[in-house]
C-alpha positions in Angstrom: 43.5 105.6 96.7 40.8 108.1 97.2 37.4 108.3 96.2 37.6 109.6 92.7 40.3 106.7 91.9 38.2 104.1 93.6 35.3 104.7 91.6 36.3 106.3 88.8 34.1 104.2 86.1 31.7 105.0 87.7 32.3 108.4 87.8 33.1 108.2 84.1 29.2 106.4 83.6 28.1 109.2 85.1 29.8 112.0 82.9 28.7 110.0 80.1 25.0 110.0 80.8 25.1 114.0 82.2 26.8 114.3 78.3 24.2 113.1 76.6 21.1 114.3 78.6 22.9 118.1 78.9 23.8 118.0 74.9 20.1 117.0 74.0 18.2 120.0 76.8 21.4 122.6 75.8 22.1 122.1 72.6 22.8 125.7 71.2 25.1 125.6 74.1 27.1 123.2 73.5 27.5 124.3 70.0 28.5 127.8 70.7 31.3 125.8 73.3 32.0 123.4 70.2 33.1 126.2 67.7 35.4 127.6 70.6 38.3 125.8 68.3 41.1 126.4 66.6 42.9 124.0 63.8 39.8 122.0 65.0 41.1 121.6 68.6 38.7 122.5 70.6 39.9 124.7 73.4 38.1 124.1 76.5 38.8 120.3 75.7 42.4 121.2 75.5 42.1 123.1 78.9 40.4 120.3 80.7 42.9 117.9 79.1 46.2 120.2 79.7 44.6 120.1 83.5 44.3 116.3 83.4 47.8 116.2 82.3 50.2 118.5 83.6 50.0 117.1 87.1 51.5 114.2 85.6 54.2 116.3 84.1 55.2 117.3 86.9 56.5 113.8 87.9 58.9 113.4 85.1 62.4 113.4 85.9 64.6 114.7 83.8 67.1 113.6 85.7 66.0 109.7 85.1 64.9 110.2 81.1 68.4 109.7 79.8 68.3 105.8 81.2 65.3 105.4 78.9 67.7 104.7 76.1 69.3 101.7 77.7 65.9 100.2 77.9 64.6 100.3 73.9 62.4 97.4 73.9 59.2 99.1 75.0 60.2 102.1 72.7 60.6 98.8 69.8 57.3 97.3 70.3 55.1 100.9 70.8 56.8 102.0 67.1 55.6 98.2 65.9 52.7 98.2 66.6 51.7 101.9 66.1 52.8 101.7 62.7 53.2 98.8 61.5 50.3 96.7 63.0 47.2 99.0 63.7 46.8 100.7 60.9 46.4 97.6 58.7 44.8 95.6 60.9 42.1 98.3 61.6 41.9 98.6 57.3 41.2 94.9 57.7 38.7 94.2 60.5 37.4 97.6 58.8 36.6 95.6 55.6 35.4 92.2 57.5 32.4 94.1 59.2 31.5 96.7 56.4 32.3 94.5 53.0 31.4 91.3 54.8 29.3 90.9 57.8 27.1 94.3 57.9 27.0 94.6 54.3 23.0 94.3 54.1 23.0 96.9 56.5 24.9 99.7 55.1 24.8 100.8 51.6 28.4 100.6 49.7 29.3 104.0 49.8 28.8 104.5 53.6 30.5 101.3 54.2 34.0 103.0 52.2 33.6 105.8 54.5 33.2 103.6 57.7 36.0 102.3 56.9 38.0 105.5 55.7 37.2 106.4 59.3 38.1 103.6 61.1 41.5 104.0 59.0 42.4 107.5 60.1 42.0 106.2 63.6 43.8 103.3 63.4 47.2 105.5 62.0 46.8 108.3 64.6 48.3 106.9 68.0 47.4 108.6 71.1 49.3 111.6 72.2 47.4 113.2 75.4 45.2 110.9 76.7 47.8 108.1 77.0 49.5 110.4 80.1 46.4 109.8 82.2 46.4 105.7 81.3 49.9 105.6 82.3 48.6 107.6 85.4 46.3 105.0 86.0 48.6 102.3 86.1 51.5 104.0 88.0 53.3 103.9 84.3 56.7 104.9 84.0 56.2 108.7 83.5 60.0 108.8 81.9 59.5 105.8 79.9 55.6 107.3 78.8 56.8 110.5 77.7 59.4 109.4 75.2 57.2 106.7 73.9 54.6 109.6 73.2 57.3 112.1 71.8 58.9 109.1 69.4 56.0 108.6 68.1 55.1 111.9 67.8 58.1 112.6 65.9 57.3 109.7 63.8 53.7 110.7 63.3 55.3 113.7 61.4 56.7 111.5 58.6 54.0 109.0 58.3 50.9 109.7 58.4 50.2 110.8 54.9 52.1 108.2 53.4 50.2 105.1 55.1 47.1 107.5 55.1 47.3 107.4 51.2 48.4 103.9 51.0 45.5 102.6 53.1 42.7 104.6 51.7 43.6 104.8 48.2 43.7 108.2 48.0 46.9 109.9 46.7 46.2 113.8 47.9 46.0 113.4 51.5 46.4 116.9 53.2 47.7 116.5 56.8 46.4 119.4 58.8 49.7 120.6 60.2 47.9 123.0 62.7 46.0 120.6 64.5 48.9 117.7 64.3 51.0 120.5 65.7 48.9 122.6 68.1 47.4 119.5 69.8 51.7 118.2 70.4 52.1 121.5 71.8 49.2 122.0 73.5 48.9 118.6 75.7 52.8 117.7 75.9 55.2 120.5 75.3 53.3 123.2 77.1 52.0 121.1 80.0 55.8 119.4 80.3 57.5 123.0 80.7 55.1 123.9 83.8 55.7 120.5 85.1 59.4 120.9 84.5 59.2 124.6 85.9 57.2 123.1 89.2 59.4 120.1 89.6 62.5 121.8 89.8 60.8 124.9 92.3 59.2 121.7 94.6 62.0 119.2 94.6 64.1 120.9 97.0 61.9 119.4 99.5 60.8 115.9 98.5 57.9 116.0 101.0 57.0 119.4 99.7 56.8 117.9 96.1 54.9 114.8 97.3 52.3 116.8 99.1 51.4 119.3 96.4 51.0 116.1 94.0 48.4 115.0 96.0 46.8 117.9 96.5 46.9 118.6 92.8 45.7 114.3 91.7 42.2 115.3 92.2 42.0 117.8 89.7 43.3 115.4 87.2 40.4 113.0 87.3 38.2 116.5 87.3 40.0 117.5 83.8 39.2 113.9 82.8 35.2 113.9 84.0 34.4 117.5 82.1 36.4 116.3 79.0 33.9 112.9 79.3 31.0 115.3 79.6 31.8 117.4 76.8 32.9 114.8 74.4 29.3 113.1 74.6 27.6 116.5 75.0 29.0 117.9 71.7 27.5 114.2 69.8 24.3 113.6 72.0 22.1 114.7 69.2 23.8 112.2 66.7 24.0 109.5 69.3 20.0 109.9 69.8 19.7 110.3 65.9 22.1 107.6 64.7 21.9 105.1 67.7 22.1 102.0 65.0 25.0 103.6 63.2 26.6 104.1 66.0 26.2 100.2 67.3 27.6 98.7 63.8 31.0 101.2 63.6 31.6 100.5 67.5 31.6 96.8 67.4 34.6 96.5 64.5 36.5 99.5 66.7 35.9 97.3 69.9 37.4 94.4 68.3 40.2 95.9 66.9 41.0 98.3 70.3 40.8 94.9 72.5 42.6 92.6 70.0 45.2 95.0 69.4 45.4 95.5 73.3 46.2 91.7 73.7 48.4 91.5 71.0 50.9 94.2 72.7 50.1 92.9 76.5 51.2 89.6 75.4 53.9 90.8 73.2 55.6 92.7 76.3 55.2 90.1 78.6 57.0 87.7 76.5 59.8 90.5 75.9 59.8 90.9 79.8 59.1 94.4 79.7 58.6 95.4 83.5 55.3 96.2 84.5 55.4 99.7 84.5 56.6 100.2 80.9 54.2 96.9 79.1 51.1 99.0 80.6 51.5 102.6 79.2 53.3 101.0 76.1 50.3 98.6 75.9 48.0 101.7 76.0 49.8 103.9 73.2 49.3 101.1 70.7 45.4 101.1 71.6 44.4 104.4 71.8 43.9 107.1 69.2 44.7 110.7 68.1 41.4 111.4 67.8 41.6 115.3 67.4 43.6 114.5 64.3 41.4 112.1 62.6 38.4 113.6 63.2 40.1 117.1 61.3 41.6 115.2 58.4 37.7 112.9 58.4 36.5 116.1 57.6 39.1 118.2 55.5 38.7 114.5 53.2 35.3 113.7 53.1 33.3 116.4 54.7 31.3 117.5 57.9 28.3 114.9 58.2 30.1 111.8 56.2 30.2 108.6 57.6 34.0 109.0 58.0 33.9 111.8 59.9 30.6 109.7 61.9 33.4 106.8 62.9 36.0 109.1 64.2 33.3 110.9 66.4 32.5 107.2 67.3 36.0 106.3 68.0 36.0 109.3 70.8 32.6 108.0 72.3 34.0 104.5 73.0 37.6 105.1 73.6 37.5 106.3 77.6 34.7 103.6 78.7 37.3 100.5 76.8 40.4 102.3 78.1 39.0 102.4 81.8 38.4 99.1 81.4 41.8 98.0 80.0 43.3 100.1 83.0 41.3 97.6 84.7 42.9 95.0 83.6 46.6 96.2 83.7 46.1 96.5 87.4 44.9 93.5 87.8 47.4 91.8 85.8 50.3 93.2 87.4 51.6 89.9 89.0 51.9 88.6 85.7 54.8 91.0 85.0 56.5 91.9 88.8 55.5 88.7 91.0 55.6 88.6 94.7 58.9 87.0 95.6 58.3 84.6 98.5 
């Protein structure tokens, strides 16, 4: 493991705090770079992400992504608890905090859109980001692409409908180009280079093998920059809003950590090897968040509080995914143990 991988939270710290000092000295900067976007994808985020990613790509084989089918039970629990779990349990612990616990703290119409936020996170699983997790925890990278493309394919159909259902609302708009472009920006594009590479290197496994590593430390570089922009583009909110900030992330901690635990556990009891519990395990925590934020603001507008808890959702989602990479790793003996 080499230096970036060692210390990659602390690299990530870092990123974070060069985000937040850069965005508040630069700020007309990082607004021109912020309106570089298109279907509210911001391109020189996808570029640093497609950079994180298709290194990864490049170890699929296609060869091997057939046998996925005979194993379905990590496909079976990634479609649970993506869409039939999350959502309402982030509507829930949505309510708890905003309609219970912080009540006195947040008037009642901030507190809906809180919780409209929190919503449109909870029913947008992760489509990039979930690559580099899977990285992180030598995931199966077969096994992590179809679980992202199945429920991609399934995003399609149902969003809107548990969109609606959750929020109350029965005109929800999905914004086709960014649910679109971001697919084919961060999977299908990167996954034809990686295909395209693969089959030029493969000829020579040691040929293959050495590029890969030549090419790893690039990923954590895409991964760094995306850190940096992420908090550089919402350093003037997070100096502005740092109490805001604090109540949405404690409900979105909860739900990412308990929702985390409930699909560790739930793959260890369905003896899921190792390799396909951790990325599965990752998809049902992470978010979409390009598409959340877009429909946040197509729904209730630019500076609502719904739009505020997506943005919030991106601040704290690398630091807690780190840290449940963390814990995959170090849990791995609980799945594939050392036979004496």
């Amino acid at each position: 493991m080499g230096i970036f991988e060692r210390y990659l939270s602390v690299w990530v710290g870092l990123s974070i705090a060069a985000g937040v000092v850069l965005g508040n000295l630069f700020p007309e900067t990082f607004a021109v770079i912020a309106k570089l976007e298109w279907a509210h994808v911001n391109l020189l985020v996808a570029v640093l992400i497609w950079i994180m990613i298709y290194p990864m790509m490049v170890q699929v084989d296609f060869s091997a992504v057939k046998d996925v089918g005979k194993k379905p039970k990590g496909l079976l629990l990634t479609v649970v608890i993506n869409w039939l779990v999350k959502p309402f349990t982030m509507a829930f612990i949505g309510w708890l905090f905003f309609k219970g616990l912080f009540a006195d703290w947040v008037d009642p119409q901030t507190a809906n859109e809180y919780i409209a936020g929190m919503i449109l996170l909870g029913v947008a699983p992760c489509t990039a980001m979930v690559f580099v997790w899977s990285q992180l925890t030598k995931g199966d990278a077969n096994y992590t692409l179809i679980q992202v493309s199945v429920n991609d394919l399934i995003m399609i159909v149902a969003f809107a409908p548990i969109t609606a259902f959750l929020l109350g609302v029965s005109d929800i708009t999905v914004p086709w180009e960014t649910l679109l472009s971001s697919v084919i920006l961060y999977v299908v594009l990167p996954l034809i280079a990686g295909v395209i590479t693969r089959r030029r290197l493969e000829k020579n496994a040691d040929q293959l093998d050495t590029w890969l590593a030549n090419v790893k430390p690039w990923s954590v570089v895409g991964l760094l920059g995306t850190v940096v922009l992420l908090f550089g583009f919402q350093a003037p909110t997070i100096i502005a809003e740092p109490q805001s900030i604090v109540l949405i992330a404690i409900p979105l901690l909860l739900q990412t950590y308990g929702i985390f635990a409930i699909t560790y556990w739930a793959a260890k009891r369905m003896n899921l090897p190792h390799n396909v519990a951790g990325p599965a395990s990752m998809i049902g925590t992470s978010n979409f968040f390009e598409l959340a934020v877009a429909v946040a603001i197509s729904l209730f507008g630019l500076h609502s509080g719904a739009a505020l808890a997506t943005v919030v959702g991106v601040l704290v989602e690398v630091p807690v995914m780190l840290s449940l990479v963390y814990v995959v790793n170090a849990t791995r003996h609980w799945f594939d143990p050392v036979k004496a």
